[in-house]
RODREN-427741 format. One record per residue (C-alpha): residue number from 1; x, z, y; chain; residue in three letters. Coordinates in nm, 4 decimals, always signed. Layout:
<pts>
n xx zz yy chain res
NUM X Z Y A ALA
...
</pts>
This chain:
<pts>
n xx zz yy chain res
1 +11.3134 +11.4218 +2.5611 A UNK
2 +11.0791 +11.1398 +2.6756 A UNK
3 +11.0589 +10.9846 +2.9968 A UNK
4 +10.8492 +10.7597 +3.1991 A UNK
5 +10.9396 +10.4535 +3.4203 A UNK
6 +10.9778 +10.5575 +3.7430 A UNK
7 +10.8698 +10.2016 +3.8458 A UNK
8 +10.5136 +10.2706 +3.7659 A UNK
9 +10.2649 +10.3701 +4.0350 A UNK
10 +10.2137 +10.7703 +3.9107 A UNK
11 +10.5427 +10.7918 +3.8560 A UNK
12 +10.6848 +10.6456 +4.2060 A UNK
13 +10.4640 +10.8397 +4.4462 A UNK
14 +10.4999 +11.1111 +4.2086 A UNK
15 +10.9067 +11.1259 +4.2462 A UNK
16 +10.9329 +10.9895 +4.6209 A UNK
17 +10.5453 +11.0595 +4.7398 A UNK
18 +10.5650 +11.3882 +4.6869 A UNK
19 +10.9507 +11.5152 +4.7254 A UNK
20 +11.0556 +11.4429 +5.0712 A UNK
21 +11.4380 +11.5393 +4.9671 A UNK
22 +11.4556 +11.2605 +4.7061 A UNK
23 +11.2701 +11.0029 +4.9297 A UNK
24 +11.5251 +11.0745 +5.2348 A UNK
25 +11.7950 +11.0829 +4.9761 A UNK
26 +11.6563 +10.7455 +4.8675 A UNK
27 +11.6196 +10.6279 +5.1808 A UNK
28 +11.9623 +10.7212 +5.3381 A UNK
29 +12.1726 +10.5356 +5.0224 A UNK
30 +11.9837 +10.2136 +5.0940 A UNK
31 +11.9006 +10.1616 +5.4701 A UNK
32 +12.1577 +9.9903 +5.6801 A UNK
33 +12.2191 +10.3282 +5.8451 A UNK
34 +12.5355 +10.3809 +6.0502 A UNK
35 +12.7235 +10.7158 +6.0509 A UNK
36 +12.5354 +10.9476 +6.2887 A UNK
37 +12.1899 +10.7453 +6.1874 A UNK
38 +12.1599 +10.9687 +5.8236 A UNK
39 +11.7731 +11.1194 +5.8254 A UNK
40 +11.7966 +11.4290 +5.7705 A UNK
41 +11.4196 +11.5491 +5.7505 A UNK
42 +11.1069 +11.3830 +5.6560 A UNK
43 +10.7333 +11.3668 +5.6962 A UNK
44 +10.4741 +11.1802 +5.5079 A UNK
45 +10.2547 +10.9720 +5.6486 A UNK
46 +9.8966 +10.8178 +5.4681 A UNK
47 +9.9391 +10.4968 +5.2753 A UNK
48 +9.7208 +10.2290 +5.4175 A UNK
49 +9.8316 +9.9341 +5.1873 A UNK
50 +9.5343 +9.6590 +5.1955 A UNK
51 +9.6447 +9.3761 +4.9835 A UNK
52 +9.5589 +9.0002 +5.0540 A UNK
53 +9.5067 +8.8453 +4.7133 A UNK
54 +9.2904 +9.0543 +4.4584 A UNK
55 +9.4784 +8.9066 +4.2108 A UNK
56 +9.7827 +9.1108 +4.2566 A UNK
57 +9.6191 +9.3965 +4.4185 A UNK
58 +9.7713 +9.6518 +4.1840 A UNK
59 +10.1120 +9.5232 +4.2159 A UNK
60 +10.2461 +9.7301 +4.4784 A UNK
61 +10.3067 +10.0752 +4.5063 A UNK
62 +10.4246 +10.2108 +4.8726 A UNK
63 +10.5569 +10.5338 +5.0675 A UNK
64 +10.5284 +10.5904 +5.4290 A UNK
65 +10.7195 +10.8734 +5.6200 A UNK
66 +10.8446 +10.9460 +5.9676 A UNK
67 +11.1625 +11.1448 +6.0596 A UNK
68 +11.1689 +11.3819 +6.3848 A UNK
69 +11.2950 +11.1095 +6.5804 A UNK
70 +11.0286 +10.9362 +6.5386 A UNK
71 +11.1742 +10.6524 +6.2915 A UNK
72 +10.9085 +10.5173 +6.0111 A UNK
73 +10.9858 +10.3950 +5.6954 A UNK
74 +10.8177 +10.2485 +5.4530 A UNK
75 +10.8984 +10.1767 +5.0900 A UNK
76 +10.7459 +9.9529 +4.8747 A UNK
77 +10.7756 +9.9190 +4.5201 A UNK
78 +10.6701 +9.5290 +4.4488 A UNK
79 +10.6405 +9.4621 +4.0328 A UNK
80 +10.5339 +9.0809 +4.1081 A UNK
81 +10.6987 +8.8379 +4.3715 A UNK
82 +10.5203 +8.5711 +4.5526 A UNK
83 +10.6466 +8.4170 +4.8444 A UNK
84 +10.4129 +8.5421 +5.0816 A UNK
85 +10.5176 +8.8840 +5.0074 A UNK
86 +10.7670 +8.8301 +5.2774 A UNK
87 +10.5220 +8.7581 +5.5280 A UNK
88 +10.3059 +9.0759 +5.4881 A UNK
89 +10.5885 +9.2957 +5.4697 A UNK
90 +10.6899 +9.1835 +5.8363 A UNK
91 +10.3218 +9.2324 +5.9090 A UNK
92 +10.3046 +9.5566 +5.7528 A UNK
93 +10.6303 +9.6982 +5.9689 A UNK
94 +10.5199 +9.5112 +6.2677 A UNK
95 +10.2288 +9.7177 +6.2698 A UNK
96 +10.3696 +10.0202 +6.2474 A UNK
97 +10.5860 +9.9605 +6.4572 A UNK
98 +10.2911 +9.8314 +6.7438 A UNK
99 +10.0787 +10.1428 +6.6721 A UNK
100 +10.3263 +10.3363 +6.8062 A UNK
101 +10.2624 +10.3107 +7.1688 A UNK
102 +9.9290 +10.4709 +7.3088 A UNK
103 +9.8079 +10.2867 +7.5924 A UNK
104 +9.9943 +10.3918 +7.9251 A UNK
105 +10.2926 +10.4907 +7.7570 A UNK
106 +10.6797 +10.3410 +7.7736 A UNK
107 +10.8185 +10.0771 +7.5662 A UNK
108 +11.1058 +10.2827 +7.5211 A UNK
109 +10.9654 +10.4829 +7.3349 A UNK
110 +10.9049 +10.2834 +7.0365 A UNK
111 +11.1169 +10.3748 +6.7328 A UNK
112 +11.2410 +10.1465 +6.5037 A UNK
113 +11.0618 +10.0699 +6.1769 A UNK
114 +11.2252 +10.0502 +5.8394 A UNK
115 +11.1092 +9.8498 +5.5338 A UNK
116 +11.2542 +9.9053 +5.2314 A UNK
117 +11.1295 +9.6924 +4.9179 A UNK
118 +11.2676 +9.7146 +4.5799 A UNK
119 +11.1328 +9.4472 +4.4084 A UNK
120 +11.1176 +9.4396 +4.0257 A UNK
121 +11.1602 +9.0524 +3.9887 A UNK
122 +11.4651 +8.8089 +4.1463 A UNK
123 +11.3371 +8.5919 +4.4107 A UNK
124 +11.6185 +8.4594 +4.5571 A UNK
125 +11.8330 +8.3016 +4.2704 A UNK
126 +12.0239 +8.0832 +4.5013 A UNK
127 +12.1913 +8.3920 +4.6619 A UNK
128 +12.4571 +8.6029 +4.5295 A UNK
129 +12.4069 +8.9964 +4.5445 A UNK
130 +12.1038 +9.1804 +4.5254 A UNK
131 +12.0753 +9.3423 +4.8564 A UNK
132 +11.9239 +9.1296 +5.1463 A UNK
133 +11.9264 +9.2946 +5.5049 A UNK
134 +11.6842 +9.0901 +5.7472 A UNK
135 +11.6874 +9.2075 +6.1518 A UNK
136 +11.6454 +9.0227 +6.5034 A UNK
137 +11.9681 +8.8586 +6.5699 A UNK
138 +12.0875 +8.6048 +6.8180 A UNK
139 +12.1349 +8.2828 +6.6537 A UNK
140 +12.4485 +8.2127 +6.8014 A UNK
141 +12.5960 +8.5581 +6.8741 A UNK
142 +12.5199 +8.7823 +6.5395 A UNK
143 +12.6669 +9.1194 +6.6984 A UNK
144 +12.3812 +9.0739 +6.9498 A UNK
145 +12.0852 +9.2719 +6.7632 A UNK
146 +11.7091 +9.3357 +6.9140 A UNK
147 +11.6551 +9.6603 +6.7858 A UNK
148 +11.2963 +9.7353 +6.6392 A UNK
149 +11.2489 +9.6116 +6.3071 A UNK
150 +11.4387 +9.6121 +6.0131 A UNK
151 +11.3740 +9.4529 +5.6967 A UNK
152 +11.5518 +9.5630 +5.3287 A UNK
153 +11.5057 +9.3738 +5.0096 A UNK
154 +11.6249 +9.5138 +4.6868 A UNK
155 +11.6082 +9.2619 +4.3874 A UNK
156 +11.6824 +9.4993 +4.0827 A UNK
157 +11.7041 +9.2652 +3.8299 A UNK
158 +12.0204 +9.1512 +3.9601 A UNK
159 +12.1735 +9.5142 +4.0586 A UNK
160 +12.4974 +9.6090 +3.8521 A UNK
161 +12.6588 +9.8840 +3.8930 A UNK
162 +13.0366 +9.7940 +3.8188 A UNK
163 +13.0509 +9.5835 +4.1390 A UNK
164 +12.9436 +9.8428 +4.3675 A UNK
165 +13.1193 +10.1522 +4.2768 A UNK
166 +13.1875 +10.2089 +4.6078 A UNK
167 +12.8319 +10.3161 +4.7148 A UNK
168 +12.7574 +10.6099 +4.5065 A UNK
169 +12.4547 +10.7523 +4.6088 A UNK
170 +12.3287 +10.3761 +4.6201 A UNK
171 +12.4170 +10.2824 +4.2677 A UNK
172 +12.2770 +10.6311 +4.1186 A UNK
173 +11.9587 +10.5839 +4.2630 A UNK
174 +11.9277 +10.2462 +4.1724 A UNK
175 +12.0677 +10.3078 +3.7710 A UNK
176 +11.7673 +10.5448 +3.7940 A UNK
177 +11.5302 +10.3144 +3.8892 A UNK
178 +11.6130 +10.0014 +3.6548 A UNK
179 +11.7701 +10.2271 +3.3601 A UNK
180 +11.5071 +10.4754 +3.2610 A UNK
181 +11.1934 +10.4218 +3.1108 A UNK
182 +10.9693 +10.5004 +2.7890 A UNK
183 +11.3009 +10.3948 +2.5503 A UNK
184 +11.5028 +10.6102 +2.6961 A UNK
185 +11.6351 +10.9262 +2.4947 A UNK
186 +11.9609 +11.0573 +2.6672 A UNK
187 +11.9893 +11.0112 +3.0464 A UNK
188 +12.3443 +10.8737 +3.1551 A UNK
189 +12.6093 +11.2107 +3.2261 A UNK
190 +12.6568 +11.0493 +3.5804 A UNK
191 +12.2824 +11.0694 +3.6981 A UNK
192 +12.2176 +11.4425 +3.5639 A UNK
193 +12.5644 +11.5317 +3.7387 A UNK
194 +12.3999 +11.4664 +4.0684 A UNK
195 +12.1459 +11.7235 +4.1214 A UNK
196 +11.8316 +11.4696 +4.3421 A UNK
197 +11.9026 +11.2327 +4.0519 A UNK
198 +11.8475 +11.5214 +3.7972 A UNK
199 +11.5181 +11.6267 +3.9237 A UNK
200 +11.4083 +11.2812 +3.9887 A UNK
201 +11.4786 +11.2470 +3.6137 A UNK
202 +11.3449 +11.5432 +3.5036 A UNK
203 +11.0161 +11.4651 +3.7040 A UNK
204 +10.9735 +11.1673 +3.5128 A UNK
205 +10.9536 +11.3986 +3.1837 A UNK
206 +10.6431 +11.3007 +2.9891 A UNK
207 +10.5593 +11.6642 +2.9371 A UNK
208 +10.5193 +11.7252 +3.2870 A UNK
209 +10.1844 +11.4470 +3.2993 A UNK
210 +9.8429 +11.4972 +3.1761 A UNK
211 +9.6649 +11.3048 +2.9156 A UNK
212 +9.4685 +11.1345 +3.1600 A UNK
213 +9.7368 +11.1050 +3.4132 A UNK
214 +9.9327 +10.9229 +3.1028 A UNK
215 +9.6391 +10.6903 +3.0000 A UNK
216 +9.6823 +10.5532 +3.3960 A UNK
217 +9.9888 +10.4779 +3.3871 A UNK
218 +9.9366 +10.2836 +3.0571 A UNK
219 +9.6504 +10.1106 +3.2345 A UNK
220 +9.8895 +9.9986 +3.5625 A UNK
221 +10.1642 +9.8128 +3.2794 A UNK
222 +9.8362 +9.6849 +3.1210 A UNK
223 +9.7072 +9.5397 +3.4230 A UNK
224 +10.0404 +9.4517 +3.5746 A UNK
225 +10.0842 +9.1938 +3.2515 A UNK
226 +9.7559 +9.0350 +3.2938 A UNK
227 +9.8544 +9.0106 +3.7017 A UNK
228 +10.1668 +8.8033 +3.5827 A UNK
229 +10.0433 +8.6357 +3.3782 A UNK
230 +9.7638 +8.4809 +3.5851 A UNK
231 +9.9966 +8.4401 +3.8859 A UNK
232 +10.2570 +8.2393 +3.6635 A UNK
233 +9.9522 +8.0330 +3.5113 A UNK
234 +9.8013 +7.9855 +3.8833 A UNK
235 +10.1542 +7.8234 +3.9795 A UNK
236 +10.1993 +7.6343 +3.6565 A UNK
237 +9.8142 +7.4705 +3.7239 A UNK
238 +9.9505 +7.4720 +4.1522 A UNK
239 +9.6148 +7.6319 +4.2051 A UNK
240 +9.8191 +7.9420 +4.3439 A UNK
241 +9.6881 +7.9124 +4.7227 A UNK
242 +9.3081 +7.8599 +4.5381 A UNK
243 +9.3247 +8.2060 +4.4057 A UNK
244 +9.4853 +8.3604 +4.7257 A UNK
245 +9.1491 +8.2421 +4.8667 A UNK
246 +8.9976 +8.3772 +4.5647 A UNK
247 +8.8011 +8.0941 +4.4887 A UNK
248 +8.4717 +8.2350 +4.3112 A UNK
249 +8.4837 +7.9553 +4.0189 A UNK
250 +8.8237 +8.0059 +3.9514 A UNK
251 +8.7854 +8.3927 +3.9395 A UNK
252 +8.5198 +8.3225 +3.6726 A UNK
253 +8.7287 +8.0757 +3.4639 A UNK
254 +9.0342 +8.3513 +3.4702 A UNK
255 +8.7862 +8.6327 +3.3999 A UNK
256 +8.6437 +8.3966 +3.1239 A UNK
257 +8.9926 +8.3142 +2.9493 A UNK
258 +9.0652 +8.6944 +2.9713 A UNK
259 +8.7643 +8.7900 +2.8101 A UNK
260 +8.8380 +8.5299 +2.4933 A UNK
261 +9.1959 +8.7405 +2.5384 A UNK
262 +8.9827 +9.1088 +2.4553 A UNK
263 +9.1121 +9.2500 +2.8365 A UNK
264 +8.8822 +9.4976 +2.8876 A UNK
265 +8.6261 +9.4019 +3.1525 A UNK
266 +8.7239 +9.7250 +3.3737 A UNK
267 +9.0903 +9.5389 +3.3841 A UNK
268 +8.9206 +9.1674 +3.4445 A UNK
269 +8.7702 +9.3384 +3.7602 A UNK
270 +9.0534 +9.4915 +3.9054 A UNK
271 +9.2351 +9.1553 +3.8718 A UNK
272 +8.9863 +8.9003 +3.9810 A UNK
273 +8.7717 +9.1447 +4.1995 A UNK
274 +8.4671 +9.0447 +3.9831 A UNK
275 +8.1904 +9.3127 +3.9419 A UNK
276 +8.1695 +9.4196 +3.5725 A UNK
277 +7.8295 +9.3421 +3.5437 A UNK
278 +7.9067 +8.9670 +3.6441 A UNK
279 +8.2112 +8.9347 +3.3851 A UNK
280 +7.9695 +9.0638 +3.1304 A UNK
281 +7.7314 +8.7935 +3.1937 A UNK
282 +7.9958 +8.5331 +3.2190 A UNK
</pts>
C-alpha cells in the first residue's frame, strides 16, 4: 500500500478538515486540557487564513472548529518558520477570540480560543522538548492565569516518542504525522491498533485521491521547496524584511533566478505574487 504525507495541504484538511472525530481526537491529545475540559463534539468553521508575505503564502495549511460550548480552535499546519509567525498566530486567535462578542452583549461570554500549530521545522533550538504552551500569566505569581487565549506550538522535528510514552494518544498522533509519507510501505502495528489512527492512515491511501487531486499535492512540495529556498536565500542576503514588503525589484530578481532554475512560471507567481504575463516578459 502507498500513502501520502499527511503534512501536505490535501492531505491535512482532508484527514482533520473533513473528519470532525479525528480533529477532536487530535485536538484533545495536544491541548493543555484539564480533566473535565475533553471536547467531546465539533463543528467546522470557514478558513479565513490571509497570509502577510506572498512569499510564503502557500506555507500554511489551517482548521477552524468550535465545540458546543462555544470554545474555537484553530490548527495550523506551518511547513516554513519565520519569526513573525508568532506574531500572526496571536493575531489570528485574538481575532477570533474578539469576534465573538456582538455589540451589546457580556464579556462573559467570550470563550476561550485555542491555537494549535504543529510546525514542520525547529525554531527554538535553545529549548529542550518540543511542546511549547504560551498563556496570560502573572509574572510573578504563575498559578494566576487570565483565561482567554491559549497558544500551542508543536516543533515535530524534535518529537520522539520514547520520552513520552506516557501520553499515548499524543505520541500516536504525532508518529502519524512525522512518520508516514510517500516511502512508507507498512504502517507501525501501534498506529493501526488504534482505530482514529487507522482511518487517519487509511485516508491517506493514495488510491483513495484522484489524478488531479495527486498532481496538487505534488505541486504544494514543489512550491513549498522553492518557498524555502527563497526565504533561506532572503536571510542569507538579510533582505528578509525587503521581501515581507514585497519589494517589486526584488520579486523580479527572485522570479528571474527561478526562471534560469526552469520553475514553472505558474509556481514563480504563486511565490512572488507576480502576474504570469510579467514573469514571462522578465
Amino acid at each position: 500500500m502507498k500513502y501520502l504525507d499527511p503534512k501536505a495541504d490535501l492531505t491535512f484538511k482532508r484527514v482533520f478538515g473533513e473528519h470532525p472525530d479525528l480533529v477532536m481526537s487530535l485536538l484533545n491529545a495536544l491541548l493543555p486540557l484539564t480533566a473535565g475540559q475533553e471536547i467531546t463534539d465539533i463543528e467546522y468553521l470557514p478558513s479565513e487564513m490571509v497570509p502577510e508575505n506572498p512569499l510564503r503564502k502557500n506555507s500554511i495549511v489551517d482548521v477552524r472548529c468550535k465545540d458546543k460550548e462555544g470554545r474555537q480552535f484553530i490548527v495550523e499546519m506551518q511547513m516554513i518558520w519565520s519569526p513573525e509567525f508568532k506574531q500572526r498566530v496571536l493575531f489570528n486567535a485574538s481575532k477570533a477570540y474578539v469576534r465573538q462578542m456582538n455589540v451589546g452583549e457580556q464579556y462573559e461570554l467570550l470563550q476561550p480560543v485555542y491555537s494549535l500549530n504543529l510546525v514542520n521545522e525547529i525554531f527554538e533550538p535553545s529549548l529542550e522538548g518540543y511542546y511549547h504552551h504560551y498563556q496570560m500569566i502573572h509574572v510573578e505569581n504563575s498559578d494566576k492565569v487570565i483565561d482567554g487565549l491559549q497558544l500551542i506550538f508543536v516543533e515535530l522535528p524534535k518529537f520522539t516518542p520514547h520520552s513520552y510514552s506516557e501520553k499515548k494518544m499524543q505520541v500516536l498522533w504525532l508518529r502519524y504525522l512525522t512518520e508516514i509519507n510517500e516511502k512508507t510501505r507498512e504502517v507501525p502495528e501501534e498506529l493501526m491498533a488504534n482505530s482514529e489512527v487507522k482511518k487517519a492512515v487509511n485516508a491517506l491511501e493514495i488510491s483513495a485521491f484522484t489524478d488531479a487531486q495527486l498532481a496538487g499535492y505534488e505541486k504544494f512540495w514543489d512550491i513549498i521547496s522553492v518557498e524555502k529556498t527563497l526565504y533561506n536565500s532572503a536571510e542569507r542576503r538579510g533582505m528578509a524584511q525587503g521581501m515581507a514588503q514585497g519589494k517589486a525589484e526584488e520579486r523580479h530578481l527572485i522570479a528571474i533566478n527561478l526562471k534560469k532554475q526552469g520553475v514553472s512560471f505558474e509556481i514563480i507567481s504563486q511565490c512572488t505574487g507576480l502576474p504570469v504575463k510579467e514573469i514571462e516578459l522578465l
